[in-house]
C-alpha positions as CSV (number, residue, x, y, z in Angstrom):
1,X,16.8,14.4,30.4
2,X,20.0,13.5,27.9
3,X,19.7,10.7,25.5
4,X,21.0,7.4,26.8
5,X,23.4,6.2,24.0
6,X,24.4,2.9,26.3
7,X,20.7,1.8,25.3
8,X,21.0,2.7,21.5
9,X,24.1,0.7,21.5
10,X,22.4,-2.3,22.7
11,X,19.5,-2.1,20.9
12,X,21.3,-1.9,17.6
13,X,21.4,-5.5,16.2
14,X,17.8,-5.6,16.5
15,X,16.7,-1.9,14.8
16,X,19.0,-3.8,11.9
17,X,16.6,-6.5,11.8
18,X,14.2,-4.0,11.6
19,X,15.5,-2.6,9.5
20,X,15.5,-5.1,7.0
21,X,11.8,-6.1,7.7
22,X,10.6,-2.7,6.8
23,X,12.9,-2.4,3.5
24,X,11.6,-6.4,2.4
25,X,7.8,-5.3,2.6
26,X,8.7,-1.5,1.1
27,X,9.9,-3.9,-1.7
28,X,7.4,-6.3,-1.9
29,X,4.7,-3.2,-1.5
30,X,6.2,-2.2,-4.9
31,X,6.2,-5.0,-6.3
32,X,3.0,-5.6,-5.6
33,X,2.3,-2.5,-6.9
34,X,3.9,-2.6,-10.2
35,X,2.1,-6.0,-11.3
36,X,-1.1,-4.6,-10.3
37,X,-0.6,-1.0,-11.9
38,X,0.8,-2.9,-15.5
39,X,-2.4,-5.2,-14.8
40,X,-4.6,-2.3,-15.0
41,X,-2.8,-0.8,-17.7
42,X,-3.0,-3.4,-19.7
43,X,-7.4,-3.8,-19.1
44,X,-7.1,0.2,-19.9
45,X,-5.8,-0.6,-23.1
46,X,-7.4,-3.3,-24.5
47,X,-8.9,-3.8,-27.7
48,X,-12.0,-5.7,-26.2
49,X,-14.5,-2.9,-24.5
50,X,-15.1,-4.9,-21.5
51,X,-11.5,-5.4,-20.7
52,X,-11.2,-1.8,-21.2
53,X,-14.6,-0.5,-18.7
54,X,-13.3,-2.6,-16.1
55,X,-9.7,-1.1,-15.8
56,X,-11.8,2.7,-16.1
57,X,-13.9,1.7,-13.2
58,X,-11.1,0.3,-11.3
59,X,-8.9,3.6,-12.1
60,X,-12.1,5.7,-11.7
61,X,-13.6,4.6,-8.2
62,X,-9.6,4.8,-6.7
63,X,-9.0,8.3,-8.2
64,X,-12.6,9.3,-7.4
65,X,-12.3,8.0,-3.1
66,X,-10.1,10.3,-1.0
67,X,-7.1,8.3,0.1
68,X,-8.2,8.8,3.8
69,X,-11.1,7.0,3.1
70,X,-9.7,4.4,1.3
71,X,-7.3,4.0,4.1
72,X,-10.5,3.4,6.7
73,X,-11.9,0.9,4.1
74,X,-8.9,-0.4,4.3
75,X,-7.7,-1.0,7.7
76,X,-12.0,-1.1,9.6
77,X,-13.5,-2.6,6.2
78,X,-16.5,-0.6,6.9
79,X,-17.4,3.4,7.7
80,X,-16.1,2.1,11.1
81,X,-20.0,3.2,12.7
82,X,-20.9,0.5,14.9
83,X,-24.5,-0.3,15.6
């Protein structure tokens, strides 16, 4: 089998709109990011000790939670075991 290049060609304009789909939310994923990691940040070093518990617990149960599991919380917001 050889690659078809006629159906690349076509397909073009539209894996260009794809392509700026996936850099918008890359970019908005960061910025998301950002604001929430300065948020943090910011609880971590507060003055006030309940500011600063609740950015350790916040840093501690996400550093503590394999990112897999995160990642099924995430997506099946349960352990995905059906009854």
């Amino acid at each position: 089998m050889l690659f078809d290049w006629q159906i690349l060609i076509q397909n073009v304009p539209l894996l260009a709109a794809s392509l700026i789909v996936t850099l918008e939310a890359a970019l908005a994923g960061l910025g998301f990011g950002f604001v929430i990691g300065v948020g943090i940040c910011s609880l971590r070093l507060s003055r006030r000790p309940l500011f600063t518990r609740l950015g350790g617990a916040y840093i501690f149960v996400f550093r503590g939670i394999p990112l897999l599991v995160q990642l099924l919380l995430g997506v099946h917001g349960d352990t995905g075991v059906s009854t």
